[in-house]
Structure formats: structure tokens, C-alpha cells
KEVEX-604093 format. One record per atom (N, C-alpha, C): x, y, z. Coordinates in steps of 0.02 Angstrom, whole numbers, plus 50000, padded with zeros to 5 digits. Example, Ala and Ser with C-alpha at 12.3 -4.5 7.8 and 13.67 -1.06 7.14 Angstrom:
2
506604971650390
506154977550390
506604983550390
506424988850354
506844994750357
506455000250394
//
This chain:
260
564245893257152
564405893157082
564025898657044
563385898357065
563055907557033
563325912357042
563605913657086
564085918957113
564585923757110
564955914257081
565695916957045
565785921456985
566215925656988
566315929956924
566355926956882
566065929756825
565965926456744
566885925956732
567165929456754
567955930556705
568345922456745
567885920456806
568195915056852
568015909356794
567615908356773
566965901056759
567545903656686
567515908256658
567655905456583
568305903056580
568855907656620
569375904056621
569455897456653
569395896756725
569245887756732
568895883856675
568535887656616
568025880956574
568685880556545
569085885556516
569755887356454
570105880056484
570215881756540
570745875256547
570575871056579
570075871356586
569715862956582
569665860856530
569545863156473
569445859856404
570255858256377
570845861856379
571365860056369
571655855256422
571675854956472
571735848256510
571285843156457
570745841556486
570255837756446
570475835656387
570745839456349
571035835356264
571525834056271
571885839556317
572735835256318
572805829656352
572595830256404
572785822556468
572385815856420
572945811956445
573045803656414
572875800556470
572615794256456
572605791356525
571915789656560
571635786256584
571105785856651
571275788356700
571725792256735
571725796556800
571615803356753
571875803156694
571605811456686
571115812256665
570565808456632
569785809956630
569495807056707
569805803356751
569355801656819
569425809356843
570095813856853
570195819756883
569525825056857
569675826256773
569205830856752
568475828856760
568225822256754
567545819956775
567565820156838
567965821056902
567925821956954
567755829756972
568085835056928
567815841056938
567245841756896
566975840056863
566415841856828
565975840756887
565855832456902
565525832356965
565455835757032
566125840257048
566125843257091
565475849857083
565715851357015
565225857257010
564615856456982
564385853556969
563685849356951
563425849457037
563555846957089
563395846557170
563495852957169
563925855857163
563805864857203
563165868957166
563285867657088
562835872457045
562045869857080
562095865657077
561485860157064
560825862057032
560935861756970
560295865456927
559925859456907
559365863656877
558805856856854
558945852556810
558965846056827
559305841956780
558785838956698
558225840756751
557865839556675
557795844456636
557825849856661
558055856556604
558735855956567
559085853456606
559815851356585
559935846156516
559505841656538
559375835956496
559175840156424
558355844356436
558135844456359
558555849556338
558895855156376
559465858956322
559965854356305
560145850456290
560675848656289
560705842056260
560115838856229
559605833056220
559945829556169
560185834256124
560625834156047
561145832156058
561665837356112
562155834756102
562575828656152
561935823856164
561985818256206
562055814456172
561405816856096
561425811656036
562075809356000
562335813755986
563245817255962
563615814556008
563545814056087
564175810156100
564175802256087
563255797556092
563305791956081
563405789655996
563485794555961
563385792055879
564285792555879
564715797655921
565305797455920
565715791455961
565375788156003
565565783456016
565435777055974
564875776655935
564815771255901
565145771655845
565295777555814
565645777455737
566365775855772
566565778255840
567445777055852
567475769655858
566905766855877
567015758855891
567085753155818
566595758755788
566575755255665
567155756555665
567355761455665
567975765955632
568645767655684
568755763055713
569245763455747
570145762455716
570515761155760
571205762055737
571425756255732
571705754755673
571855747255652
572525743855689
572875740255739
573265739955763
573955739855711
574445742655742
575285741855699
575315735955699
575795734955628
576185728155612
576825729855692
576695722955728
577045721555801
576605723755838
576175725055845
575745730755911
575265723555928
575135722355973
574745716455989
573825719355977
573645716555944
572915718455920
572205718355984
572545713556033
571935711856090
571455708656083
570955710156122
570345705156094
569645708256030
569605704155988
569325704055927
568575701555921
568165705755915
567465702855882
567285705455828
566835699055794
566625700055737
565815700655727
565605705455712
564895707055709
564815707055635
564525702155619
564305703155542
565065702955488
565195710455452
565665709555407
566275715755455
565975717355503
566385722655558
566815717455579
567365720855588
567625717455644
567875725355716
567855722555771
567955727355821
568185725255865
568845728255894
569425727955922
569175730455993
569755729856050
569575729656086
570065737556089
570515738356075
571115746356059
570365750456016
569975750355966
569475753555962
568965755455997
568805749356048
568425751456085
568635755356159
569325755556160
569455759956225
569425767956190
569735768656133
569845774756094
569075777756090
568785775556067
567885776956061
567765779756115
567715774656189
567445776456252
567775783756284
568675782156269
568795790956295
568775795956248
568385795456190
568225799956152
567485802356167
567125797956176
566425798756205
566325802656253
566995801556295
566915803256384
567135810356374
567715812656324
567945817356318
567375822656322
566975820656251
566755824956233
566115826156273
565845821856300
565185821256345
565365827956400
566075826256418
566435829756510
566165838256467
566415836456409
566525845256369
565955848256361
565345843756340
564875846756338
564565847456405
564545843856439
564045844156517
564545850856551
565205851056558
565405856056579
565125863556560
565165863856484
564925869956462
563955871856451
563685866156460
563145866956482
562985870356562
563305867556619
563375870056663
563655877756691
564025879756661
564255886656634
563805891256609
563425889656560
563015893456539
562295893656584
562185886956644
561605887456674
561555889256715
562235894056763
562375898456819
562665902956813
562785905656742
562935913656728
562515916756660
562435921556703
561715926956638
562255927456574
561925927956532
562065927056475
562415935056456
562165939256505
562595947356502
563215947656527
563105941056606
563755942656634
564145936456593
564195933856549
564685929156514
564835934756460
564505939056431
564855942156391
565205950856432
564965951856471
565625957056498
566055955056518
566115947256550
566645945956571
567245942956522
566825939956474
567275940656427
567565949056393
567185952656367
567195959856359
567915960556412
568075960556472
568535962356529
569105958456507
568905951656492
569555947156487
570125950456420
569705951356368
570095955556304
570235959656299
570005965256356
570145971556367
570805973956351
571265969256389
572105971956383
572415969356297
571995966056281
571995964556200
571765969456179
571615974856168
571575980856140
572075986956106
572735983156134
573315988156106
573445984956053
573535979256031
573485973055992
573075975255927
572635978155951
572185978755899
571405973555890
571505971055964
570875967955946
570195970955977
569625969455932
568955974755955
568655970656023
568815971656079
568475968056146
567875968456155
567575974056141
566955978156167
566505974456106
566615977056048
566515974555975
566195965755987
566855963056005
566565954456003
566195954556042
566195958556111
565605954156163
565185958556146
565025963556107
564135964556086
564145961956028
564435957155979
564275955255948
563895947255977
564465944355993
564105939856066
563395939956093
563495943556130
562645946856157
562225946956111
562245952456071
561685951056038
561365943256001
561885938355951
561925931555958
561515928056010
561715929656048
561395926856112
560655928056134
560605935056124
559735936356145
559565936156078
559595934756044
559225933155943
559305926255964
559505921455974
559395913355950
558545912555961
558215915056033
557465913756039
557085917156000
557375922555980
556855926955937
556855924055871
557455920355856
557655917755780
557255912455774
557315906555837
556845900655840
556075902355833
555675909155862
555045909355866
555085910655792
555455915355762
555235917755700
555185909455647
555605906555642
555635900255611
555165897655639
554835895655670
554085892855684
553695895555673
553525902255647
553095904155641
553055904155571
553605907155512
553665905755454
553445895355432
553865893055472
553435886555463
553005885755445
552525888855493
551735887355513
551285890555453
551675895755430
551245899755388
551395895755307
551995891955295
552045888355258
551615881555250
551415878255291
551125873155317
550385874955282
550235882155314
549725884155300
549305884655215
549995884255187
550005888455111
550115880255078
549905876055123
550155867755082
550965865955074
551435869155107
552105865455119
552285860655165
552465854455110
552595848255156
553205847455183
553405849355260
553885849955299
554235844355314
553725839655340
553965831255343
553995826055301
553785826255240
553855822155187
554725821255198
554875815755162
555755816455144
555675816455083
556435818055073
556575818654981
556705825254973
556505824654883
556455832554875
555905839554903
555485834054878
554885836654908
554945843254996
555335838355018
555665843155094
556085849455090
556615847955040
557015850155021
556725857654996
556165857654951
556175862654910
555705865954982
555575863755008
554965867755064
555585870955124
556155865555140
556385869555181
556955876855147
556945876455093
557055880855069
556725886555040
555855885755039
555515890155053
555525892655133
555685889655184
555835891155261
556455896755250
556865892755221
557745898055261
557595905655219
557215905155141
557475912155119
557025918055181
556315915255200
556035922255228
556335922455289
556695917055331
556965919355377
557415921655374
557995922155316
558695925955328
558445931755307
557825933255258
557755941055254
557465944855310
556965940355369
557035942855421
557665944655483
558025941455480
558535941155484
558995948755492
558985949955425
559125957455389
558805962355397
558145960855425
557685966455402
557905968955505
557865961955549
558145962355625
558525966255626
559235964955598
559825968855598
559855976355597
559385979355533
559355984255499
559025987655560
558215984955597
557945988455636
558655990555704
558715985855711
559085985555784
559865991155756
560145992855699
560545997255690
560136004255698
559836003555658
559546010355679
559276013555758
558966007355781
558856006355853
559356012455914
559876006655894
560646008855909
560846018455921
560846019255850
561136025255834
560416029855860
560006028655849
559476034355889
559476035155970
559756029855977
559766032056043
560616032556083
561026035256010
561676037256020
562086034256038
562166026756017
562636022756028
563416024855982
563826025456032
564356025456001
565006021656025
564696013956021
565266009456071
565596007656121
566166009656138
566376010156211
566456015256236
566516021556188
566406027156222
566186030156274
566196031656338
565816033856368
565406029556417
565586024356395
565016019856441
565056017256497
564566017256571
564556015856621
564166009056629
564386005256687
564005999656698
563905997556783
563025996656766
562925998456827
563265992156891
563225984956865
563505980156915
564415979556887
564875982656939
565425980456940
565425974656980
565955968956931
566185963356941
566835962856976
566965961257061
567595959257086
567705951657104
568375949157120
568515943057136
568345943857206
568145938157221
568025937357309
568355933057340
568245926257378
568555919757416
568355913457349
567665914957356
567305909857301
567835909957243
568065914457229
568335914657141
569015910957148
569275914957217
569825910957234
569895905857235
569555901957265
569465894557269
569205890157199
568825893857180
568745889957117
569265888657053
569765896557070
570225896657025
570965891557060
570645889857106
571195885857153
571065875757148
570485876157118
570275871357118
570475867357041
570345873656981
570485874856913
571345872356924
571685876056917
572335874356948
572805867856969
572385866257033
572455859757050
572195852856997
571515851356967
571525848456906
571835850156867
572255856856827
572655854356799
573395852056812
573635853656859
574155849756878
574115842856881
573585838956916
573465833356930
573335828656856
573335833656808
573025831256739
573625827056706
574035833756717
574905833556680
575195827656736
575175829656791
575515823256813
575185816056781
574465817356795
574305810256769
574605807656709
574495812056661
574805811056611
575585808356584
575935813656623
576845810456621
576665803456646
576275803256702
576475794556733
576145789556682
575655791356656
575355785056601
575925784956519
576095791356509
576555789656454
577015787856471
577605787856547
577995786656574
578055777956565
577365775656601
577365768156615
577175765756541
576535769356495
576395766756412
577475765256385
//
């Protein structure tokens, strides 16, 4: 799975995620949770690194399961309602609580997938290979080269953005700003936080343009790269594998709306 070409992993994630929202059904999230798992065993990265990147949006799938279970779908006049509990002044269905769980699962498969993606390809080779994929989008009029260094850079600034915001913190902290209080009180401090960081921000940008042009950047012009990216067996197979879940998705699918 390290291996595989970046242009392999993004397209298998592409339609894994459209399988994933389109397919109805428990065979078509067992299929796509069946490939997730597949590649989770091949990648096999650190799971507790896995865990704290990703710590948040674990939080986000269980708060999305509990608001689908409050806020679920009220059954049709004729639609048989199922079984009913009453918690307090809630009441919660048992058609809510299936809707919740494959919404949970959905989105859980979506995020663990694309976590995994990003934890066996460099963050350079996800953006040339995207860069390659848009390439033939260029008569079109779209900027290929353009998005994936805009990309990139995005990408190597989030840590530099995080240190800088901790450090502006700290120096606030320093100067008597109460960060953890709630209320307003927070409010007006974290807004002493965002202005010096978006002017750092600017002031980043400004260095790194100039950066650029001194040392004669002029886009795609001209430019060589030293690791060329080919398909091998691996890509094959993975794109063979991509493939096969989605077929297996759509079938699942015709047969559950078939028999629904």
C-alpha cells in the first residue's frame, strides 16, 4: 500500500466514497467496510498515531450518530413505525435508529479510509499525483499545476500555522489573556489570537512569494521532476480490487431496493 501510485489511492478513495454514499443496504457498507479492512492489514500503520490524528473526527462520527438517533425520520402515515422507546420527553424509533447507525458507519468508513490514504502517501506524492490526474484538464482551462501547488503548500503550512498559534497563545497568556475562561471574556482573547495570526499568515505568504520569484519560479514552465511515477502489478490490483467493490456495491444495492 506505500507503494502504490498516488494517482492509484486517490482514485480508488474517489470511488470508494461514491460507492459509500450511494450503496443502500447492509451488503453495501459490509463490502466497503470489508475493503477498508482489507487495507488497514496491508497498510498496517500505527494505530495509535492513527487514533490521535484523527481523535476529532471519531468525536463527529459518535455526536452524528446520536443527533440521527434525537432527530431521526418520523415514520409515513401507513409505513409501520416498529419498535418505540421513550426516554424522557424523546421518543426513539427503531427506523431512526437504523438511519443513525448507517450514517455513523458511513461516515466513520469515510473518514478511516481517508485517514489511511494520507498515512501511506507523502504528502508531495498526493499532490503530483493529483497535479497528473488534471493534467488532461488543461485544455478546459483548468490550472492543474496551479491547484496542486496550491495544495502543497496548504499542506506543509498547517504545522507551521499550528506552531505559530501556540506560540501567539503563549505570548498572550503571557500579557494576562484568559484563554479558558468561557463567555465573553474568551471570546475577546481568542480574537486577540486570530488577528496576529492571519497577519502572520500574510506576512508567510508575502515572504514565500518573493521566495518563489528569486529563485525564478515560473510555474510549469520548464520543470523537471526528479521521481517519475509508473503503474506496476500493485496498482493493478488495487485498481482491480477498487472496481470489484464497486460493482459488488451496485449489485448490492439493486438487490436490497429490488427486495425493499
Amino acid at each position: 500500500m506505500h507503494r502504490l501510485d498516488a494517482r492509484t489511492k486517490i482514485l480508488a478513495s474517489l470511488a470508494y466514497m461514491v460507492v459509500l454514499l450511494a450503496g443502500r443496504g447492509p451488503w453495501a457498507l459490509g463490502a466497503c467496510a470489508a475493503f477498508t479492512a482489507a487495507w488497514l492489514v496491508a497498510a498496517r500503520p500505527p494505530l495509535g498515531a492513527l487514533w490521535r490524528g484523527n481523535r476529532v473526527l471519531a468525536y463527529l462520527v459518535v455526536a452524528t450518530f446520536a443527533l440521527g438517533v434525537l432527530l431521526g425520520p418520523v415514520p409515513a402515515p401507513g409505513q409501520r413505525p416498529g419498535v418505540e422507546w421513550r426516554i424522557g420527553p424523546l421518543l426513539v424509533s427503531s427506523l431512526a435508529l437504523s438511519e443513525a447507525l448507517a450514517a455513523a458507519v458511513r461516515l466513520g468508513l469515510l473518514v478511516l479510509q481517508a485517514a489511511l490514504v494520507t498515512a501511506t502517501t507523502a504528502p508531495l506524492d498526493l499532490v503530483a499525483g493529483m497535479e497528473r490526474l488534471l493534467r488532461p484538464f488543461r485544455r478546459i482551462g483548468v490550472p492543474a499545476h496551479e491547484l496542486a501547488l496550491m495544495t502543497g503548500l496548504a499542506l506543509r503550512f498547517i504545522p507551521v500555522l499550528a506552531e505559530e498559534a501556540q506560540r501567539i497563545a503563549a505570548a498572550q497568556a503571557a500579557r494576562g489573556a484568559d484563554l479558558q475562561s468561557p463567555g465573553r471574556a474568551r471570546l475577546r482573547a481568542l480574537v486577540a489570537l486570530v488577528v496576529p495570526l492571519l497577519l502572520s499568515v500574510f506576512r508567510r505568504a508575502d515572504q514565500l512569494a518573493l521566495a518563489m520569484e528569486a529563485r525564478g519560479y515560473r510555474g510549469e514552465e520548464g520543470r523537471s521532476r526528479w521521481r517519475q511515477s509508473r503503474f506496476g502489478r500493485a496498482d493493478l490490483v488495487a485498481a482491480g480490487a477498487a472496481l470489484a467493490l464497486a460493482v459488488s456495491v451496485v449489485a448490492a444495492s439493486v438487490g436490497w431496493r429490488g427486495g425493499a
